[in-house]
VEXDREN-2710 file (C-alpha; in Angstrom, 1 decimal):
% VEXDREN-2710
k/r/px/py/pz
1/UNK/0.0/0.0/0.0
2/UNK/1.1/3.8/-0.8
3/UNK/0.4/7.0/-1.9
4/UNK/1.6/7.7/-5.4
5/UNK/0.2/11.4/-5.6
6/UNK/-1.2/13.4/-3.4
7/UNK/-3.0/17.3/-4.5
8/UNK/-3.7/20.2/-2.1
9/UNK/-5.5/23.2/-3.0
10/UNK/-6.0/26.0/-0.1
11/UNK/-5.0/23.5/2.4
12/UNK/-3.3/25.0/5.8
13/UNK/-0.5/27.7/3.9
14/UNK/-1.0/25.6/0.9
15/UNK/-2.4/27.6/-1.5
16/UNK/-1.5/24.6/-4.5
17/UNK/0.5/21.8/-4.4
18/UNK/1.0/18.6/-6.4
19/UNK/3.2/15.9/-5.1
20/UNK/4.4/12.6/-6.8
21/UNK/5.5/9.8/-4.5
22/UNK/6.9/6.7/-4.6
23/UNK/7.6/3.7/-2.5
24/UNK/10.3/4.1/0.0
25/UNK/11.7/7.3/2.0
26/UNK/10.5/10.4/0.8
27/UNK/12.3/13.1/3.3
28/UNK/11.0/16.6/3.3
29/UNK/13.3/18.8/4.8
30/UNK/13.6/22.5/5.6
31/UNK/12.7/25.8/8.6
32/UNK/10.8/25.0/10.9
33/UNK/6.8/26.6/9.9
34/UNK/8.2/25.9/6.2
35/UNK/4.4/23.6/5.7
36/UNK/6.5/20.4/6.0
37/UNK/4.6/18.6/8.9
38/UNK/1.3/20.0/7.2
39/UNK/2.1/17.3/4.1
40/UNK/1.8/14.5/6.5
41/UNK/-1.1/15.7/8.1
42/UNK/-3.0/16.0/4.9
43/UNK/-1.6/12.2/4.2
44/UNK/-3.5/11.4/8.0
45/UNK/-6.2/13.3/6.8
46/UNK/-7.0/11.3/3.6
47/UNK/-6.8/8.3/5.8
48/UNK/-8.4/9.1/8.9
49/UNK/-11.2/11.5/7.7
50/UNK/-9.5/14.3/10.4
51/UNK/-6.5/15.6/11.6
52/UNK/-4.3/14.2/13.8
53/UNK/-2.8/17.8/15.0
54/UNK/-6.5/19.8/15.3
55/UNK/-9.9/18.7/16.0
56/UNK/-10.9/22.0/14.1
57/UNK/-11.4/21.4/10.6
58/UNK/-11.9/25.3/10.0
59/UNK/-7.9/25.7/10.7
60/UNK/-7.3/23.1/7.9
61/UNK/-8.4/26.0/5.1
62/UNK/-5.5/28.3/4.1
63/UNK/-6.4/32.0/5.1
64/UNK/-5.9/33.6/1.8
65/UNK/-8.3/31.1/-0.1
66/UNK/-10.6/33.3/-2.4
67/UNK/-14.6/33.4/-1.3
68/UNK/-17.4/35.2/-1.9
69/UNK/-21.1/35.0/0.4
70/UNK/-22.0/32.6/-2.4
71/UNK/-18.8/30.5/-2.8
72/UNK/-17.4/29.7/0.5
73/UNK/-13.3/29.1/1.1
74/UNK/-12.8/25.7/-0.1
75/UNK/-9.8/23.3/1.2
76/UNK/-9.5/19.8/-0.8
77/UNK/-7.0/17.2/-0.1
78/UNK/-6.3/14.4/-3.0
79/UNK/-4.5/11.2/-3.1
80/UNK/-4.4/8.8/-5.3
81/UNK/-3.5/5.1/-3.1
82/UNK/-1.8/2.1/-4.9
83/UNK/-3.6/-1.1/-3.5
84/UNK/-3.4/-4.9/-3.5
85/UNK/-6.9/-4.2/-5.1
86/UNK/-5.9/-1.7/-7.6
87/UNK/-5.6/2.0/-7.6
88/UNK/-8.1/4.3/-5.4
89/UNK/-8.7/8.1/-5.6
90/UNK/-9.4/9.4/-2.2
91/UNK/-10.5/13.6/-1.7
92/UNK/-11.4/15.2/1.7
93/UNK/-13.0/18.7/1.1
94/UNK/-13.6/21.6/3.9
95/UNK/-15.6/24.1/3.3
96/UNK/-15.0/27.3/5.5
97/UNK/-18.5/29.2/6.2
98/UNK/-18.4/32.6/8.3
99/UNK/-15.2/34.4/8.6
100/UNK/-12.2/32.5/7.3
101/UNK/-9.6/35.5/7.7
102/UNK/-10.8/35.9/11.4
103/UNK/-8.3/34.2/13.9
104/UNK/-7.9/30.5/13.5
105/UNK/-10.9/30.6/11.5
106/UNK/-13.2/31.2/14.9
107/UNK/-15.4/33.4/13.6
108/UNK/-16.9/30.5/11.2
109/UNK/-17.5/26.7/10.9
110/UNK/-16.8/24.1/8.6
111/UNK/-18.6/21.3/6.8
112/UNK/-16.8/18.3/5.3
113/UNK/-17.2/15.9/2.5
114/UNK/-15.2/12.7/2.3
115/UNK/-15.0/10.4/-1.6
116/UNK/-13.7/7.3/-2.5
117/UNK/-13.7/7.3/-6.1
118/UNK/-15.6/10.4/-6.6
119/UNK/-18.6/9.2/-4.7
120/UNK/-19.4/10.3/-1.3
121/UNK/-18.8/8.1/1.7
122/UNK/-19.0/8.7/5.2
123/UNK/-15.9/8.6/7.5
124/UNK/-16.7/4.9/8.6
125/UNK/-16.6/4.1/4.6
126/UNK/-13.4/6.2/3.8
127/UNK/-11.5/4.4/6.5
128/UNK/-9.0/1.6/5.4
129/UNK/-8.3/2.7/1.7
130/UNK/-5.2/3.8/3.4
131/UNK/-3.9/3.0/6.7
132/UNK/-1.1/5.0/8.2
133/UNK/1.2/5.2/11.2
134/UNK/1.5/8.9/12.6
135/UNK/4.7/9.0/14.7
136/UNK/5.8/12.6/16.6
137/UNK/7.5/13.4/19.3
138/UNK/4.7/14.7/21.0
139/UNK/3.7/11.2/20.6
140/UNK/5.7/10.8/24.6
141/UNK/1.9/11.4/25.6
142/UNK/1.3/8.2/25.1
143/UNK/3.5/6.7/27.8
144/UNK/3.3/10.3/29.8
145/UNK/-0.2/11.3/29.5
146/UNK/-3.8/10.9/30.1
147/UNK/-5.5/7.5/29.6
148/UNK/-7.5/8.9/27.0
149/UNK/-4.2/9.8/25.1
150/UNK/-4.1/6.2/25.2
151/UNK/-7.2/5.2/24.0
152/UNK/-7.4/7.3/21.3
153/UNK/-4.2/5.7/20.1
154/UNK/-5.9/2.5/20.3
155/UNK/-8.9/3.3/18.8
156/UNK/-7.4/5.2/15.6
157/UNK/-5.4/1.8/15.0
158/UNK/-8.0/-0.4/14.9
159/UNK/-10.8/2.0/12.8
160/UNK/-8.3/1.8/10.3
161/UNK/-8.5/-2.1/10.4
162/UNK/-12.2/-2.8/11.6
163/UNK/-15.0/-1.0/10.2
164/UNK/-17.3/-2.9/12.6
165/UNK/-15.1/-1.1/15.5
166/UNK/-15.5/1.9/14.8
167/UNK/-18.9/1.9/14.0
168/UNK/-19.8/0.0/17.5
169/UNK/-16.8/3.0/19.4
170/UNK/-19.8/5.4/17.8
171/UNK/-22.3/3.8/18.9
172/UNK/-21.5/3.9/22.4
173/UNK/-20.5/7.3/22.1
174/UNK/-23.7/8.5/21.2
175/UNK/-25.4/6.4/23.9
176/UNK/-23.0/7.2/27.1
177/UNK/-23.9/10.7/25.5
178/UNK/-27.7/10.4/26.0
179/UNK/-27.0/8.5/29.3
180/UNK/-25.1/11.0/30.6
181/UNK/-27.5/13.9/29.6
182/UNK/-30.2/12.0/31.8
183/UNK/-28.1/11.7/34.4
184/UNK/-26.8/15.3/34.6
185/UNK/-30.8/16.1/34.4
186/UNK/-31.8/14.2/37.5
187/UNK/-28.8/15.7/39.0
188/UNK/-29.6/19.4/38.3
189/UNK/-33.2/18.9/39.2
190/UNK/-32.4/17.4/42.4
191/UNK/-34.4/14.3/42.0
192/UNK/-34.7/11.4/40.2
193/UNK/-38.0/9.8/38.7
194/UNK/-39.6/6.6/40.2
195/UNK/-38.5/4.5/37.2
196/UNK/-35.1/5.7/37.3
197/UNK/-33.7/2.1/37.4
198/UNK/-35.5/1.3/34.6
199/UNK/-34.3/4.0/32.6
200/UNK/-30.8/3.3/32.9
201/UNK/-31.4/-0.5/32.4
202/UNK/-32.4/0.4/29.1
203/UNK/-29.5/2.2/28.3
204/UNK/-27.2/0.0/30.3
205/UNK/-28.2/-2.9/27.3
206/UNK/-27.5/0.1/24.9
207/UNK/-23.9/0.6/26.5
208/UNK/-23.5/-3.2/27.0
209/UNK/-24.0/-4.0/23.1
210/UNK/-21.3/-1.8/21.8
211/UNK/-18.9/-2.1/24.9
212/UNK/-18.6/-5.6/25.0
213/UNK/-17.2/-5.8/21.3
214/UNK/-14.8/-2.8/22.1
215/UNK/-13.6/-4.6/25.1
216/UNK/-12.9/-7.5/23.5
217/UNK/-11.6/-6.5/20.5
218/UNK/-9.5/-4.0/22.3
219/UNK/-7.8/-6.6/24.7
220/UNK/-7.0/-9.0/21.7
221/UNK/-5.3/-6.3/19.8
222/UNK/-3.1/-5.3/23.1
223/UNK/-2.4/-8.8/23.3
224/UNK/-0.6/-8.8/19.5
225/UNK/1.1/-5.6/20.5
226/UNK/2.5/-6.8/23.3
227/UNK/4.4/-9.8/21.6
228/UNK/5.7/-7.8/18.4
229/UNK/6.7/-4.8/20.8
230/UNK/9.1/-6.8/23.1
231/UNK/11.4/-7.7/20.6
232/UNK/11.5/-4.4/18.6
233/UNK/12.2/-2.9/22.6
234/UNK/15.1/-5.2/22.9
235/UNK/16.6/-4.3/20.1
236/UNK/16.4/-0.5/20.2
237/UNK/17.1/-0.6/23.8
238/UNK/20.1/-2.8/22.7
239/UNK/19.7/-5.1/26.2
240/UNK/17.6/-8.0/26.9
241/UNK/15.1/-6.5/28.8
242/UNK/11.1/-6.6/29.7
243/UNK/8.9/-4.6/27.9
244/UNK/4.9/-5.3/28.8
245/UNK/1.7/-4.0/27.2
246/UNK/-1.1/-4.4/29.5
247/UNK/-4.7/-3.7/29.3
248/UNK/-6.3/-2.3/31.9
249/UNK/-10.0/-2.7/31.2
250/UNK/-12.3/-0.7/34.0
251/UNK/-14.6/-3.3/33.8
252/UNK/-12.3/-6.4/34.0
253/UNK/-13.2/-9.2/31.0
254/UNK/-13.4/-12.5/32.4
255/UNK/-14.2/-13.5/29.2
256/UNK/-13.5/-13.9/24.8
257/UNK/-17.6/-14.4/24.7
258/UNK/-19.9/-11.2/23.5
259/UNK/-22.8/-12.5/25.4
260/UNK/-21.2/-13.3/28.6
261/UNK/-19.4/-9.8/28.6
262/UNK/-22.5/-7.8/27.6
263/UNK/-23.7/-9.6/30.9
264/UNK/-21.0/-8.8/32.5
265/UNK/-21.5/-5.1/32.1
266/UNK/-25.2/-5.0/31.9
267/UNK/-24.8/-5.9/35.5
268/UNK/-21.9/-3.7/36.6
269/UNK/-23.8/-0.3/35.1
270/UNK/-26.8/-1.6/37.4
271/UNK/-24.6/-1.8/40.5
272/UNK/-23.4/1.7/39.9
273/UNK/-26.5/3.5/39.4
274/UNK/-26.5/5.0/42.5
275/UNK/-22.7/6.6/42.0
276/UNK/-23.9/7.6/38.6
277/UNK/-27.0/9.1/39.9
278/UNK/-25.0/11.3/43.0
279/UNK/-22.4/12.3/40.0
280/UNK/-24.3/12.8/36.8
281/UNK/-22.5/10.9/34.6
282/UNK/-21.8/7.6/33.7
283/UNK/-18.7/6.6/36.3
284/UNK/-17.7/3.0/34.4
285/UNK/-17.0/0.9/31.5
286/UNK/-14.8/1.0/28.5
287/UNK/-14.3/4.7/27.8
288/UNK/-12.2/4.8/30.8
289/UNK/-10.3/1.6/30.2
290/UNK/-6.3/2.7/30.2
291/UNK/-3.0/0.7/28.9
292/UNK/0.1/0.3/31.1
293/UNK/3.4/0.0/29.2
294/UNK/6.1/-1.2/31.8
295/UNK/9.1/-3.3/31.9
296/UNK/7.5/-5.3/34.9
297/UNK/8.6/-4.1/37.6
298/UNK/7.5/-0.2/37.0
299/UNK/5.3/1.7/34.8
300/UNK/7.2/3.6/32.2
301/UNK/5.5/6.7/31.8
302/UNK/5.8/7.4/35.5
303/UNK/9.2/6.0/36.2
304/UNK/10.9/5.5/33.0
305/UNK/13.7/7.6/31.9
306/UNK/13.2/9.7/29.1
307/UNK/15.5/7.1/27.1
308/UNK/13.6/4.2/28.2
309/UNK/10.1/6.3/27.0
310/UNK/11.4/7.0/23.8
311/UNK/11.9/3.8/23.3
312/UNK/8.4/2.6/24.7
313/UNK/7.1/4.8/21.9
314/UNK/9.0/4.0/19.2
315/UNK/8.0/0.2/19.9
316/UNK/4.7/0.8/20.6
317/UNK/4.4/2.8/16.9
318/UNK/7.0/0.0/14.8
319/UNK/4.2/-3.2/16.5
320/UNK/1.5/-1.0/15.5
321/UNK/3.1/-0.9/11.9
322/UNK/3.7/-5.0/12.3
323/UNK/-0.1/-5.2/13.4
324/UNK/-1.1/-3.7/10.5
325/UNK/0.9/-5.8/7.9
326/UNK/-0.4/-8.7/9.5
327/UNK/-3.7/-8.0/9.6
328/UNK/-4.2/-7.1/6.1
329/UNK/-0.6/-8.0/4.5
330/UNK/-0.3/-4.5/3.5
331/UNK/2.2/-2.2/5.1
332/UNK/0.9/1.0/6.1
333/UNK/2.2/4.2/4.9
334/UNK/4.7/5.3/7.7
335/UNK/4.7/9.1/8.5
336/UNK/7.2/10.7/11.0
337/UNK/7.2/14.1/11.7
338/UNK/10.8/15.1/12.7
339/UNK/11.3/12.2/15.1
340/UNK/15.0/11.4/14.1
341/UNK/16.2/14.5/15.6
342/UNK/14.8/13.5/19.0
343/UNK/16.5/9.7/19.0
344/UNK/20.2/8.4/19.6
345/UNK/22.3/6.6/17.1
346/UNK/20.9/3.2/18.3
347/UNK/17.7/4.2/18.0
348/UNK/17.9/6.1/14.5
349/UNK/19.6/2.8/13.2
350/UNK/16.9/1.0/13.7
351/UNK/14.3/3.3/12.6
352/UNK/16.1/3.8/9.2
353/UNK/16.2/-0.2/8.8
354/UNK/12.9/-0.5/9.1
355/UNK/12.0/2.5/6.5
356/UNK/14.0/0.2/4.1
357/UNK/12.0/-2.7/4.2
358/UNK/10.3/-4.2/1.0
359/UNK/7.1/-2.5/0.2
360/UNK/6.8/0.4/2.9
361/UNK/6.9/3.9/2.4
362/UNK/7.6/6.3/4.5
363/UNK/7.6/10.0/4.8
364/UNK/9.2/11.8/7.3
365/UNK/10.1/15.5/7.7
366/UNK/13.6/16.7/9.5
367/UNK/14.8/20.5/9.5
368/UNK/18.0/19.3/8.2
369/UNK/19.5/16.1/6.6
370/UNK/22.5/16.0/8.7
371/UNK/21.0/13.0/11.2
372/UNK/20.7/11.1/7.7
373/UNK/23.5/8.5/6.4
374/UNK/25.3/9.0/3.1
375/UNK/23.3/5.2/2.0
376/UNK/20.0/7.1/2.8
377/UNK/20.3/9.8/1.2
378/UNK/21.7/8.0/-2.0
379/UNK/18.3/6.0/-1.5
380/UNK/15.7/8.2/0.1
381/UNK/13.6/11.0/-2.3
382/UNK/14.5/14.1/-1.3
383/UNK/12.2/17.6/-0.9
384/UNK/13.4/20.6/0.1
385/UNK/10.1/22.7/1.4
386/UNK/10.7/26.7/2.0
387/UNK/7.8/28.6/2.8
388/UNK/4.8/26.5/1.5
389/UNK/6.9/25.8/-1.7
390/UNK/8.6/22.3/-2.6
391/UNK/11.2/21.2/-4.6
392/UNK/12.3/17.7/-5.4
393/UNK/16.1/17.8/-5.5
394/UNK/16.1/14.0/-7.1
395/UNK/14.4/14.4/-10.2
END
């Protein structure tokens, strides 16, 4: 799988730009704010259906981008993806309404429309044309942060191999959603109804549907990761060493069995009605499940060095690239936005040997290409980007 061209018009300080790729290391190189790390993101875009760096589509149109009243500023992203199935045209368009020269685009909103092909899908449907790996070094967050750092991680991965996953993440979105909302009623109102238990049984089943399949298929895909990312630790860390993935389900799954863990949760959201009630909102289940990456004997994120955390990251991403393959016997396009720069010798060594395996691509952005060996620069395609302009410097 790759990306053999990829089009932006009016996209972030992109006012045009046409790209042709190939398999392999494309490096893009140049100032920092130059619009290198905005290429990527308009690579995660066309998988993903959003950004990995904003949740705001309005910032994703470039500011000049001519409008009128009648013809709102208009951001399109196009790439054409090379497939075991044969070639597929993907486009992501943002349409800016309101004020698009205001501040961030804040004084407007933003409607978006995702093709596969030309026809209109929705984000479910565009999802898995291409898969991608988006590795930064704010990326830390995922050993550092919030659980939810984590479980986003998680969840991006496998939407981009499980349709059914994502639309049952969805569903339970929009039902702890309405759940909560009743909840955060009673709670203002300072009562509940008599058939308060009822009500929440009903949306306990609702919860229980979608949350059993996320459960499960979340603690079989943290089992894969855990046995591709030891190796990859040991190696990058140089030294035979631990290095555990663990799920940490807030409900605990005592079993591989939809029905007997919808059961399972069914009756743990009945025995915390009360807590939910006094706190108007919906206290357990799956969207506060959390992962633990440790070498077992001490969580990583808390304790680990900022060596040992790089190279938590760095396996956790290269597994997630394995998982991928596996599943679907496709590499995924590999992005890494100046990560290089941030990683020792040992590290960067292994990180370039992977980039030249058979079949993936990879495109990465650096400021410079002095962290870069004379063989990978012979090998690697090379754009110099200055100010929302590239140039290809191996043609």
């Amino acid at each position: 799988m790759q990306i053999t061209t990829l089009n932006l018009r009016n996209f972030r300080n992109y006012a045009r730009l046409d790209l042709v790729l190939r398999s392999g290391a494309t490096l893009f190189y140049g100032p920092n704010a130059a619009g290198k790390t905005s290429i990527l993101e308009a690579v995660a875009l066309l998988a993903l259906s959003r950004s990995p760096r904003t949740h705001s589509d309005r910032e994703l149109v470039f500011w000049q981008a001519e409008h009128t009243p009648e013809t709102p500023a208009t951001a399109r992203v196009t790439g054409l993806i090379d497939r075991q199935h044969g070639p597929t045209r993907l486009d992501v368009i943002i349409q800016q309404r309101g004020d698009v020269h205001s501040l961030g685009g804040a004084g407007g909103t933003a409607t978006k429309v995702l093709r596969v092909d030309q026809k209109p899908v929705r984000a479910s449907d565009l999802l898995g044309f291409l898969r991608v790996v988006f590795f930064a070094p704010t990326d830390l967050e995922l050993l550092t942060g919030a659980p939810n750092e984590r479980r986003r991680w998680l969840d991006a991965m496998l939407s981009q191999l499980d349709h059914h996953y994502l639309r049952m993440l969805n569903q339970y979105t929009k039902v702890i959603t309405q759940r909560n909302a009743l909840l955060r009623q009673w709670r203002e109102r300072g009562r509940t109804p008599r058939n308060a238990g009822s009500e929440l049984a009903f949306w306990d089943e609702q919860l229980a549907q979608s949350g059993a399949y996320i459960s499960i298929t979340r603690a079989h895909a943290i089992s894969e990761l855990r046995t591709l990312a030891q190796p990859i630790y040991a190696k990058i860390s140089d030294k035979e060493t631990n290095f555990l993935i663990d799920y940490l389900p807030n409900i605990p799954i005592l079993s591989s069995s939809e029905k007997e863990v919808s059961d399972q949760l069914i009756a743990a959201y009945h025995s915390s009605h009360s807590d939910d009630m006094a706190r108007g909102q919906t206290s357990i289940g799956p969207h506060r499940d959390d992962i633990q990456v440790s070498d077992g004997s001490m969580d990583l994120g808390t304790f680990g060095s900022r060596g040992q955390q790089r190279s938590g990251v760095m396996a956790l991403k290269l597994a997630e690239v394995e998982l991928m393959t596996q599943r679907t016997s496709e590499r995924p396009v590999l992005l890494l936005d100046d990560v290089l720069s941030e990683l020792d010798v040992q590290r960067r060594r292994h990180l370039l040997a992977v980039m030249s395996l058979p079949d993936q691509q990879t495109l990465l952005t650096a400021t410079g290409i002095e962290d870069f060996d004379a063989q990978f620069l012979r090998t690697a395609k090379l754009m110099r980007v200055d100010n929302a302009h590239v140039f290809d410097l191996s043609s």
